[in-house]
N, C-alpha and C positions, 0 to 999 in steps of 0.2 A: 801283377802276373804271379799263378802261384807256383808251385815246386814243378809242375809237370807240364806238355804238352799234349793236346789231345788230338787226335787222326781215327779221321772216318776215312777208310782207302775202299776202292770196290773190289770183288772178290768175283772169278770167274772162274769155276771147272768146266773144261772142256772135256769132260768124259761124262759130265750128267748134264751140260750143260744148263747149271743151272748158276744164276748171277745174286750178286746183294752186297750189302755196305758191313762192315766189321768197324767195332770202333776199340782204340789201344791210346794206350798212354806211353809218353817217353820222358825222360828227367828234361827239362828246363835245361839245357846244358849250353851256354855261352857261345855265339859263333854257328849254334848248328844246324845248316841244312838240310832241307826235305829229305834227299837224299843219304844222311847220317842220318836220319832219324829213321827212314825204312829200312837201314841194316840195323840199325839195332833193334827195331820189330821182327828182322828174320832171325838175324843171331839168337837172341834173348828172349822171344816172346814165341813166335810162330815162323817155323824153318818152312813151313809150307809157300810162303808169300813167293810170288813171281815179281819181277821187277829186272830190267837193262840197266847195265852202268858199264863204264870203262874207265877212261880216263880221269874221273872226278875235278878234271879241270876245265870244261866249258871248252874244250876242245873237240871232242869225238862225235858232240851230239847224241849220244847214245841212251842218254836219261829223260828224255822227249815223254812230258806224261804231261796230263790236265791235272791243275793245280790251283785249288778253289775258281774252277772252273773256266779259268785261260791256260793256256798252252805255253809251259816254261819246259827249263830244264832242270831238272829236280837238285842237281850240284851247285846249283850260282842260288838258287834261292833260299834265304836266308829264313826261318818260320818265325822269327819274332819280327821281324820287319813285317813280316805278309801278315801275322796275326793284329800288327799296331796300325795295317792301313796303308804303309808305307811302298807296297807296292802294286797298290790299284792300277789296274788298267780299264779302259773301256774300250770295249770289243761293239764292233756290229753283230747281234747277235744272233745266231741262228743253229738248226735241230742239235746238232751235234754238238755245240754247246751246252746243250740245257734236254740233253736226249733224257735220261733219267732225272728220274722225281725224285729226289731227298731231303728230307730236315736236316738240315745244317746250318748253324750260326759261324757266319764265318769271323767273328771279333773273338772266338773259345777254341773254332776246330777249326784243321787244315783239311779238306777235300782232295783226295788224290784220287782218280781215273785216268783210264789207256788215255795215249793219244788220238782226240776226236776225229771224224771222218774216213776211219781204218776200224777192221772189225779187230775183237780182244783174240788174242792167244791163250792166254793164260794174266790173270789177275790185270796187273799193271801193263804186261807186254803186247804192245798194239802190233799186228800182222803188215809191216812195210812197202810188201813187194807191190804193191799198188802205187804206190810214192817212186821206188825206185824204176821201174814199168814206166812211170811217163819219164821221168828223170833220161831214160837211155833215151827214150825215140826222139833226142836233141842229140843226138850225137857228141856226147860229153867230152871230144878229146881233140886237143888240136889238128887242123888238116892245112899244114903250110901249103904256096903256091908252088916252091921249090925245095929240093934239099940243098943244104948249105954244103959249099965246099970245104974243105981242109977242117972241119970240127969248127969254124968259127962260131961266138953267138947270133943270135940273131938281136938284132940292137933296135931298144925304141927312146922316141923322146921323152921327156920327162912327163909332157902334159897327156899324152898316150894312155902311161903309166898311171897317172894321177886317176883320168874315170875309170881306169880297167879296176882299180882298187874298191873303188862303189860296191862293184860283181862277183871279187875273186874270193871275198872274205866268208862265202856259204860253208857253213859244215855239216849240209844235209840231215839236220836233228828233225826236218818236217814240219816244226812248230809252223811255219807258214802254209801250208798243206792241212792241219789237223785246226787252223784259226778261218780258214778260206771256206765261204758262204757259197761260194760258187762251188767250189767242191763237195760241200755236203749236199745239197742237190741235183749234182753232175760229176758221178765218180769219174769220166773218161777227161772231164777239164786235164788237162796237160800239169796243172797248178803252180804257183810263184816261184818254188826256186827251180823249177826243172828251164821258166822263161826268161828267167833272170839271169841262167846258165847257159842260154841261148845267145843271150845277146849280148854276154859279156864275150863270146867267141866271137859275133857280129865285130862287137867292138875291135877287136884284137886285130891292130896293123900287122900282122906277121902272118895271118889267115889268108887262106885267098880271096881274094877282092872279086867276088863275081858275087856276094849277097846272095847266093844259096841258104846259107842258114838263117832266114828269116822266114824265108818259104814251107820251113818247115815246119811252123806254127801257124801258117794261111789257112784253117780250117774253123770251124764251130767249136771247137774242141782247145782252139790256142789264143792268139792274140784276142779275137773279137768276145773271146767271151767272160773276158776280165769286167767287172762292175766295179772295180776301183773301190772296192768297200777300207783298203787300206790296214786292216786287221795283219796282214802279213808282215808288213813295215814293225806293225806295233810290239810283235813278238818277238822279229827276228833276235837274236843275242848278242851278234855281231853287226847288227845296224845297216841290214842289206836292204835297200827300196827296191822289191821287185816292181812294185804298182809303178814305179821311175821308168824300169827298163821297159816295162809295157808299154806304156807309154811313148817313148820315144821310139821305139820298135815301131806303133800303129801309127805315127805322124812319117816314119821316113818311107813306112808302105803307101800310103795313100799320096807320097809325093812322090813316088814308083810309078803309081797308076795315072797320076796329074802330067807328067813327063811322056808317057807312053800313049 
């Protein structure tokens, strides 16, 4: 390994709209993430560069970019691990993965683009509201059957508790949205975490019990049009199985319709 790191990131003006690859060196520096490595490209190199961050702890989701060409979070990944191999993944792959043509050896340089199946904003910052757009039409927020008297809580069992944890852990970074095969050939797909957000309120004994929110993914556009390519699982950061909650969603519909 020698003294430096080398990054090829894609470059987008959206006032000439016109797009391409920049390549930049950063020191070799012990410990550092993609993510350090693009501030010290805007600080010290080029202040032009565009890029998301917040919380730099794998909390916020906010660093959601294509990263030798799968979908991380640019704060948790580490460029010497990615450049020794160490964090290969294998993706089902499709357009929006492998949308641009670039020379790149990925064992020398690290590859950074927007997050795929979202148009660019600027440089690194992929345009969201498409992500958050299906995200709301699930209705993201608890709708008890009653309101509780005197302030008490509302109490579950342990084992309750235990699946709801499968679902509750999303931090909306999209990496499952910008990995999803179905989504880059059907922007209107609903995509993983908005259904996996779905049915973790299904799940939730505190909800009202009449399985409305199920129905609200009964379209072309939700449940049925998952392919289980599994790529969302493979991303997620916090280790949420939407292709899971799909699943069990289209087996307790079809036991809906077996019953009726």
């Amino acid at each position: 390994m020698t003294g430096v790191h080398r990054f090829k990131l894609f470059r987008y003006d959206p006032e000439t709209g016109e797009s391409g690859y920049k390549d930049y060196e950063v020191p070799a520096l012990e410990g550092m993430p993609v993510l350090g490595a693009l501030f010290w490209i805007r600080d010290r190199i080029d202040p032009t560069l565009s890029f998301r961050s917040s919380c730099r702890g794998a909390v916020c989701g906010t660093c959601a970019m294509m990263i030798n060409r799968v979908p991380r979070l640019a704060c948790r990944t580490q460029v010497r691990a990615l450049l020794e191999g160490d964090l290969d993944i294998e993706l089902k792959p499709h357009a929006g993965l492998e949308e641009e043509e670039v020379e790149w050896d990925p064992s020398r340089e690290v590859l950074v683009e927007p997050l795929p199946n979202l148009s660019p904003v600027k440089d690194l910052v992929a345009h969201m509201d498409p992500f958050f757009e299906a995200y709301m039409k699930v209705r993201p927020v608890f709708e008890p059957e009653n309101e509780v008297e005197g302030g008490r809580e509302r109490l579950m069992e342990p084992s309750a508790v235990k699946e709801l944890e499968m679902f509750t852990n999303c931090i909306l970074c999209g990496l499952c949205y910008g990995s999803c095969p179905v989504n880059s050939v059907n922007p209107e797909y609903l995509g993983p975490a908005a259904l996996a957000k779905l049915f973790r309120f299904h799940l939730d004994p505190r909800e009202k019990g009449d399985g409305a929110r199920l129905e609200l993914a009964v379209n072309e556009n939700g449940w049925t049009a998952c392919e289980f390519h599994t790529n969302c699982r493979k991303v997620c950061p916090k280790g949420v199985p939407p292709n899971l909650a799909i699943g069990k969603a289209k087996r307790e519909l079809k036991k809906l319709l077996e019953d009726h």
